[in-house]
N, C-alpha and C positions, 0 to 999 in steps of 0.2 A: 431337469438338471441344467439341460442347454437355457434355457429363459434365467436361473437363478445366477447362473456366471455373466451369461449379458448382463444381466441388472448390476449386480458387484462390479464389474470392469467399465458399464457405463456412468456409475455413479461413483467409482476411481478416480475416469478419468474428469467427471465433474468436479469434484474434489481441488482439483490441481489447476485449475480453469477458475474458481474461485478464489480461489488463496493468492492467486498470483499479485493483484493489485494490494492483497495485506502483507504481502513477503515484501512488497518493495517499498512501503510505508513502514513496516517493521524496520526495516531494514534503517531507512531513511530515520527515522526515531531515535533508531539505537547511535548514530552517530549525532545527533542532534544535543540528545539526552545524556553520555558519556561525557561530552566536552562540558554539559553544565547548564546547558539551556532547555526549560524545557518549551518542548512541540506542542501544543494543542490544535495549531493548524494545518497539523496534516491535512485534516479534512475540508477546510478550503483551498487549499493550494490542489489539492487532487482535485475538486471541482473547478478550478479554474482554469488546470492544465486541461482536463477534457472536453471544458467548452473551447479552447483554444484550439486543441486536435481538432475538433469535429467541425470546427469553423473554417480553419485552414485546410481541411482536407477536401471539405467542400470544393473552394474556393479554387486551389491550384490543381486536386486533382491525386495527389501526392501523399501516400504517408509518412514519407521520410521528413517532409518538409517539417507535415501538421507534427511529427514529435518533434523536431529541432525547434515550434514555435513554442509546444506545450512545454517543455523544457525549460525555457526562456521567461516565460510568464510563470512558472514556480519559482524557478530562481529569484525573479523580481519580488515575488511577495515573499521569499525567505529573508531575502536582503535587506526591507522595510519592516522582518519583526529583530532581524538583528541590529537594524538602526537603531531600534524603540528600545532594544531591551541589553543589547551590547556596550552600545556605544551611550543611550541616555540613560542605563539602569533603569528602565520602567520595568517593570510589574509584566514577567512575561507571561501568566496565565490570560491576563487581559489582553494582551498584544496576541497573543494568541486566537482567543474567541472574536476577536475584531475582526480578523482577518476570515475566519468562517463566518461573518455574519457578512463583510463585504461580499463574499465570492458568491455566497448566495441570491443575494439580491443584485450583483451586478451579472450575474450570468441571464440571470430570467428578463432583465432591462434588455440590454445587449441582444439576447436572440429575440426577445419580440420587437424590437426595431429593426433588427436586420431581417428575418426571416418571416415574423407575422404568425409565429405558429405555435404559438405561446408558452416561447421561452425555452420550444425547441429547435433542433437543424433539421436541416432535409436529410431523408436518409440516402446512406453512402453507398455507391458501388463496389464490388469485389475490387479493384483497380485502387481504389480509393483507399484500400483500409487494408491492414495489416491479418491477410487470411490464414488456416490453420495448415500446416506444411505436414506434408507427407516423408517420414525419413526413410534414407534408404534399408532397402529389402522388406517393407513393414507387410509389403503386400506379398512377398514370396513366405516370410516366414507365418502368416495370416495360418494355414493350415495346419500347425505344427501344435500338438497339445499343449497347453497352458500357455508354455512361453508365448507361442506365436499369437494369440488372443490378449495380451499383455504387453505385449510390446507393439503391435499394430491399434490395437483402440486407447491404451492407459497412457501408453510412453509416446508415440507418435502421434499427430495428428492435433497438435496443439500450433497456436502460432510463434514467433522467433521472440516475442515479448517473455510468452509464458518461459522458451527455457534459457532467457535471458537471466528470468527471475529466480530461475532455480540454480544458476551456475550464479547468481549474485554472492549466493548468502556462505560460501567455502571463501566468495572473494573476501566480504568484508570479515568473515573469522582470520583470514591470516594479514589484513592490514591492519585491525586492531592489537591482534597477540604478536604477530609476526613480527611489525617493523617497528621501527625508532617512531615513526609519523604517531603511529598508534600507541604507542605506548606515551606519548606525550598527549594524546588527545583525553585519555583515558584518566593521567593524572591531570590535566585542569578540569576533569568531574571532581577530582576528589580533592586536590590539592593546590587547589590553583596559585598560591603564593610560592609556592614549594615549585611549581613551574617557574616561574617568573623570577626566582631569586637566581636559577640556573641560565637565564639570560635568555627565554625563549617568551614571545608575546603570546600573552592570554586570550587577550582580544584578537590577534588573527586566527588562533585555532580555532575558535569558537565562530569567526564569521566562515570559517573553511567550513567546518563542519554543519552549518545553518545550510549553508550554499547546496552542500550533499545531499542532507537532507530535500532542499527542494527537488535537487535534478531527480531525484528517486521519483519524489512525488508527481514530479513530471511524466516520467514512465507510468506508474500506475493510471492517471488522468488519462493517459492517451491509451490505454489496453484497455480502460473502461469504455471508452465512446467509438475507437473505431479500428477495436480489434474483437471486444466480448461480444461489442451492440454493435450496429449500424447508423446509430443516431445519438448525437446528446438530447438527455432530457434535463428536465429540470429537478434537481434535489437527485441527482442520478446516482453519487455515492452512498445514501442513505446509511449513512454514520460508516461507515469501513475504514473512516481515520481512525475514529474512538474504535472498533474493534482492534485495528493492528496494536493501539495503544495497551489494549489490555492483553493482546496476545506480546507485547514487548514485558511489559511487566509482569506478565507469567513468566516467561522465558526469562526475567531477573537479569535485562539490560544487556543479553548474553545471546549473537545471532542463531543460535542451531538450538536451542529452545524456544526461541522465537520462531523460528522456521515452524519447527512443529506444533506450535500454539496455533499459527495460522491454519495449516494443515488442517487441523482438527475444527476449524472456525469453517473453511472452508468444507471440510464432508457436513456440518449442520447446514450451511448453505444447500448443498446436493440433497440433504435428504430434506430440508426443506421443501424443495421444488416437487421431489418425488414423491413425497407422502402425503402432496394434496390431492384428496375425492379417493385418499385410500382407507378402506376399510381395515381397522386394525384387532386382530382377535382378540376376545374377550373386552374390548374396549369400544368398539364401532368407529365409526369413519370423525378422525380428529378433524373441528374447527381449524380453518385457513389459516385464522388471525394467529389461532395459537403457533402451529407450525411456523408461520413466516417470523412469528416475535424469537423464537429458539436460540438465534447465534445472540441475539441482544441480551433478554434476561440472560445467559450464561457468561456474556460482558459483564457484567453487573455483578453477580457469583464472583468473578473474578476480581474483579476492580474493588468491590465489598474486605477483599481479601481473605475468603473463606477457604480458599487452597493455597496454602503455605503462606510463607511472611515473605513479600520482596521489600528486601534494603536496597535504598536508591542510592546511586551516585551520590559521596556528601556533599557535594557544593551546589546539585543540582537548584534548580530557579533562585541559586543565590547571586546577585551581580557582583561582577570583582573590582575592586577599586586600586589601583597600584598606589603600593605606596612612593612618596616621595623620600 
């Protein structure tokens, strides 16, 4: 019994330790995607923030530094697909996949010129990286049935990233529904004319919300390389943009089904890890490949749109043109 609650409370709190880089790309999405524009590179902007984290952290020592650089370099590449597709009306699915085909091939450049170790960092010291925090009493109440084994390994012991990421997604629910900000962000998804007759620019909500989107993506890129790991590698997000994407499009563009979309993308991650070399009854010990492919094909299930219908923002990857 004691071994079956370790395994559930350690694979909890794995759960929540995954999900976190999709909660803040979800996140990052949903305001991207609301105002009209869509995202497809999340997934390079998170790998370019984390090669930025784990280069700067290196370097100075610092992880406040290395998120204020990764931060900086998402924002940069949000600002040049909002160039592309804002301000020139390109074709944002391309301007999109662009920018994940740059991030990839310039991160791998980049660390094998700088580092020699192909195309990854040096790995970082506890000093260096953003480690998991102990909250108060987690060790007093450690003794105490249920709670205390739930609140010391599930809820405690993650780093200030992860419940960064959790105290996000209440924030962006009540800036969307809550404020004037959001309720105007919300109608240039849908209505974007219907904005702009009321005397509000289209074009700056949407470069606002691009810009959001990156800093999120910033945050996840930097809790990938040196907060999860101790080293960037190379192709280190392996697709977690594309999942937050389809955990945002389960969640139907909406953050607290979104949250829980990652959640559940996250425990496949845990039990991914868990149930390799595990023998499973009546079935015997499952293939690697198959386990590790599990959060993916269920991307796919989702994205296919085989659970429920998501209706997208109307104006979504439409570009606005004001009239004269």
């Amino acid at each position: 019994m004691d071994d079956m609650l370790a395994l559930i409370l350690s694979t909890l709190a794995a759960t929540i330790r995954m999900a976190t880089p999709l909660i803040f790309c979800a996140m990052a999405g949903i305001f991207s995607e609301r105002s009209g524009v869509i995202d497809i590179g999340l997934e390079g902007k998170m790998l370019a923030a984390a090669f930025a984290a784990a280069t700067v952290a290196t370097e100075t020592g610092s992880p406040t530094t290395a998120l204020f650089a990764a931060v900086i370099v998402a924002v940069l590449l949000s600002l040049v697909h909002g160039y592309a597709c804002i301000t020139h009306r390109g074709d944002q699915v391309v301007s999109g996949v662009a920018i994940n085909i740059v991030a990839v091939g310039l991160t791998v450049v980049l660390g094998h010129a700088w580092y020699g170790r192909g195309g990854n960092t040096p790995d970082l010291h506890p000093e260096q990286r953003f480690m998991p925090l102990s909250l108060p009493g987690a060790e007093t109440v450690a003794g105490v049935p249920i709670i205390g084994p739930v609140y010391a390994q599930v809820i405690s012991g993650h780093s200030l990233l992860t419940y960064a990421a959790v105290a996000l997604v209440p924030l962006v629910w009540f800036i969307l529904y809550r404020t004037r900000f959001g309720l105007r962000l919300r109608a240039a998804g849908e209505a974007p004319a219907v904005v702009d007759t009321a005397g509000i620019a289209v074009l700056r909500l949407r470069y606002f919300a691009v810009m959001m989107a990156g800093l999120l993506c910033g945050i996840a890129g930097t809790f990938l390389s040196i907060s999860q790991n101790a080293t960037f590698q190379k192709e280190m997000t392996a697709g977690r943009g594309f999942i937050a994407l389809a955990a945002m499009i389960f969640g139907k563009w909406r953050p607290w089904p979104a949250f829980f979309a990652c959640l559940l993308f996250g425990f496949l991650d845990a039990m991914a890890i868990r149930l390799q070399g595990v023998a499973v009854p009546g079935i015997g010990q499952v293939p690697v490949p198959l386990i590790q492919a599990l959060p993916y094909i269920f991307t796919v299930v989702l994205l296919a749109g085989f659970i429920g219908k998501a209706v997208a923002p109307r104006a979504l990857g439409l570009p606005y043109i004001k009239e004269r």
